[in-house]
N, C-alpha and C positions, 0 to 999 in steps of 0.2 A: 197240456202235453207239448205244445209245440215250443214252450219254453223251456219244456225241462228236457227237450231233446236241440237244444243248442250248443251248439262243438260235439256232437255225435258222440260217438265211442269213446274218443280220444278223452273227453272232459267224462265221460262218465264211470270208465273204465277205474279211475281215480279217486273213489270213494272209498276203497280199504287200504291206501298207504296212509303215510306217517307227515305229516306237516313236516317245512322246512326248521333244519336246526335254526337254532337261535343266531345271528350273527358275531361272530368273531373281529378281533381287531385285524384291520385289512388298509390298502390305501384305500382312500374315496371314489366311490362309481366314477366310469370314465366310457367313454363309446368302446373302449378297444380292449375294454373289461366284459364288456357287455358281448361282446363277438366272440371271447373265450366262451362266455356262457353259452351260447346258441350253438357251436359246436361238443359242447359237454366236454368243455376242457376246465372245468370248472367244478368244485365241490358244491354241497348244499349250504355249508357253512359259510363258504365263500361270496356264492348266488345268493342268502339271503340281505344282503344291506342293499344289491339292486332290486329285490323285491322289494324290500322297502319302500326305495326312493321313487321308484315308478308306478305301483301302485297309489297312485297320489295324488292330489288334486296339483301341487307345487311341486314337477319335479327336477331335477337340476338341470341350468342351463343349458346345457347338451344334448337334452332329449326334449323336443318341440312335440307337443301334441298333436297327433293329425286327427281334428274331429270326424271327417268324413274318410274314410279307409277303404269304402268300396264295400264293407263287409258292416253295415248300421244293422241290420237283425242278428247278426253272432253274438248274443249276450255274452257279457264276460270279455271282451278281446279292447283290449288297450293298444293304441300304436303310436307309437313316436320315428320323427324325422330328426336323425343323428345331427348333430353339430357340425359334421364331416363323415365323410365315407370313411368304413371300415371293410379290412378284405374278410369274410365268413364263408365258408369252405369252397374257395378258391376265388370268390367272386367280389368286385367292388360293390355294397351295402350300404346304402343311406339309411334304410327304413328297417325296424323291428317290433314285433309284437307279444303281448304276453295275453297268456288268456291262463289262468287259475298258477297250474305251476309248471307249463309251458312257456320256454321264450323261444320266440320263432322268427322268423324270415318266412316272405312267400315268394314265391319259383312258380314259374310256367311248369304248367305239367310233366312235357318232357325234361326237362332238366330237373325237377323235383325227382322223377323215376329213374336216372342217370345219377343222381346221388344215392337214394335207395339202393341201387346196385352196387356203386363204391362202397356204402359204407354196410355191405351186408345186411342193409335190415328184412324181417320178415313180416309178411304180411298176418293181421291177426285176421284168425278164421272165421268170420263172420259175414252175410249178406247185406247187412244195413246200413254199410259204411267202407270204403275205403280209407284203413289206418295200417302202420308200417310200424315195426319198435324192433331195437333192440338196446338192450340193458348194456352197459358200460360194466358195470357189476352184474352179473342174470339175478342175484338175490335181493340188491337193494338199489340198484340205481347206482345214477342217475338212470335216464335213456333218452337216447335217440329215437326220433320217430319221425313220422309224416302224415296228414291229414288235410281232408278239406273240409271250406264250408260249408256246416252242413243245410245251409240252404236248400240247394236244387234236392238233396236227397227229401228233405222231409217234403217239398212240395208234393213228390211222387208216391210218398210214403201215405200222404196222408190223402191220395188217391186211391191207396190197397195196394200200389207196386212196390218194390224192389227200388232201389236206386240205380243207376249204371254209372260207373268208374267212369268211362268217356265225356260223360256232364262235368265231371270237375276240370274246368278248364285252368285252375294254379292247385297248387299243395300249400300246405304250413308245411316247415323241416325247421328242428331243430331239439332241444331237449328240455324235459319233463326231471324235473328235479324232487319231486317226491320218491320216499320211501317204498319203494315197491318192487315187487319182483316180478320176473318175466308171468310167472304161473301164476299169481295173482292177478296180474294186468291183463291177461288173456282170459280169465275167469269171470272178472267180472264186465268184460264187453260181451261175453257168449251171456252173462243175466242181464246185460241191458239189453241187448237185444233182443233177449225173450219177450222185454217188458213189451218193448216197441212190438216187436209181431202179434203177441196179444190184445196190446190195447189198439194199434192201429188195423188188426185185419188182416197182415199181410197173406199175400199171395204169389 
């Protein structure tokens, strides 16, 4: 259980979209390609030749692997140190992460929730997680979102409690590039969560 509740909601929620399109002809990944992406300034056609390149064991010069990320139990989370800072919504960016068909940036709490509110997102209705979205498209994407590690939450979880939002001291923000829609994404974090309250106990 504890592995198959790594990246919470955010990664689970993602089970009934659509794999990214195939890559089209584009220039070559670049950091300041990569920063369009993280803002969801970016197609799925577009964002797939950096999925590519960064899911990778060899990825292009520009993106330095950081082994140690702060986040070593978040199965699934890759993170590279840019070749150079790039600005991603509003801010100077060294560092970015992808975990399945999220590419993120992490933010101090406060300033992860202070972009939440510029960029409109809403919180999805559930207790087991702190996650934010909103769809670029409401029917298919991309979206914006925000989430934490869910770390602290399952420690608590797998105590019988609840998580509390104040434990997450950063967020992920940035965009989820699968096929999916608002009402799907929200659907299927209210049955992962069921999963979790059932199989852990909650109270």
């Amino acid at each position: 259980m504890r592995r198959f509740t790594r990246g919470m909601i955010a990664t689970l929620a993602l089970v009934s979209g659509t794999p990214l399109l195939a890559a089209q002809e584009a220039g070559p990944p670049s950091p300041e390609g990569i920063a369009q992406a993280v803002e969801c300034r970016s197609s799925p056609a577009a964002y797939a030749p950096y999925y590519e390149a960064l899911f990778n064991d060899h990825p292009p010069g520009w993106a330095i692997p950081v082994r140690r990320n702060g986040h070593e139990g978040m199965t699934g989370l890759w993170t590279y140190r840019l070749a150079h800072p790039v600005t991603i919504f509003g801010r100077s960016v060294d560092t970015v992460s992808l975990l399945n068909t999220w590419v993120v940036i992490e933010l101090p709490r406060a300033q992860a929730l202070a972009l939440v509110r510029e960029k409109g997102m809403k919180r999805v209705p559930v207790r087991t997680d702190e996650t934010y979205y909103r769809g670029i498209d409401p029917d298919h994407g991309p979206m914006l979102g925000a989430f934490p590690d869910g770390d602290r939450a399952m420690a608590r979880m797998s105590g019988g409690h609840f998580p509390r939002d104040e434990d997450n001291a950063t967020l992920f923000v940035g965009c989820n590039y699968l096929d999916i829609s608002e009402t799907d994404f929200v659907e299927a974090a209210a049955g992962a969560e069921a999963m979790l309250i059932k199989d852990l106990k909650l109270k």
